[in-house]
N, C-alpha and C positions, 0 to 999 in steps of 0.2 A: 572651113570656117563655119560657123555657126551664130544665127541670131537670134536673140530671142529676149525677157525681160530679164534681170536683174535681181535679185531681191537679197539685202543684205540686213544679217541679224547679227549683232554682238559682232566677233569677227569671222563670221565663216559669210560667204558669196555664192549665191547660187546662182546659177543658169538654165532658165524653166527647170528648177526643181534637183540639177546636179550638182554637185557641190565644185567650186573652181579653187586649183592652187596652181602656185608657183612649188612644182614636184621636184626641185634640186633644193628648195628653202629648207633649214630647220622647222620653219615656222610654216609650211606651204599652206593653210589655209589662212591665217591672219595676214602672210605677205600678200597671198592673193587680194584679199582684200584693202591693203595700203595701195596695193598698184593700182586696183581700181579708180579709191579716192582720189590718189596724185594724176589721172586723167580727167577727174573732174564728175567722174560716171560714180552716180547716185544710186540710192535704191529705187527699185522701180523704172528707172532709166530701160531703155530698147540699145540694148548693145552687140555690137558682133565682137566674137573671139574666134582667135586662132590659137589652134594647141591639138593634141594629141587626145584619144581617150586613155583613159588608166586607171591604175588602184592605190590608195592609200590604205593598208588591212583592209581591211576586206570593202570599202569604203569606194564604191565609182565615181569618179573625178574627171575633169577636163584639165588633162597638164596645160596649162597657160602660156602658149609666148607670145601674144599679142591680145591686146582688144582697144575698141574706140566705140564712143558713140555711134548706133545704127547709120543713122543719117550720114557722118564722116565717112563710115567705112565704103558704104556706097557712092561715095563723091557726090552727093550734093550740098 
């Protein structure tokens, strides 16, 4: 798991500066980003994810299967 801020632009999501997808989507970096929103995590948000490191071309990614707000992720 990994936490860190957020920052989404148009449809692609980063995570301190790496890009996040859902890496089985046609769409893996816009879906990443709808998954985001449908948790309610914002840009700028302090989130933790779960997911793999990976490649999309030559492109370093976090394959996504989880993430929640920081604070959730931690139980408080």
């Amino acid at each position: 798991m990994r936490t860190g801020t957020v920052h989404i632009a148009n449809t692609e999501s980063r995570l301190d500066g790496i890009l996040l997808a859902l890496c089985g989507d046609p769409d893996p970096f816009g879906a990443a980003t709808v998954f985001l929103e449908s948790k309610g995590i914002g840009n700028g948000d302090r989130i933790t994810v779960a997911g793999a490191d990976g490649k999309i071309g030559n492109v370093k990614v976090i394959c996504m299967t989880a993430a929640a707000p920081a604070a959730l992720a931690a139980g408080k």
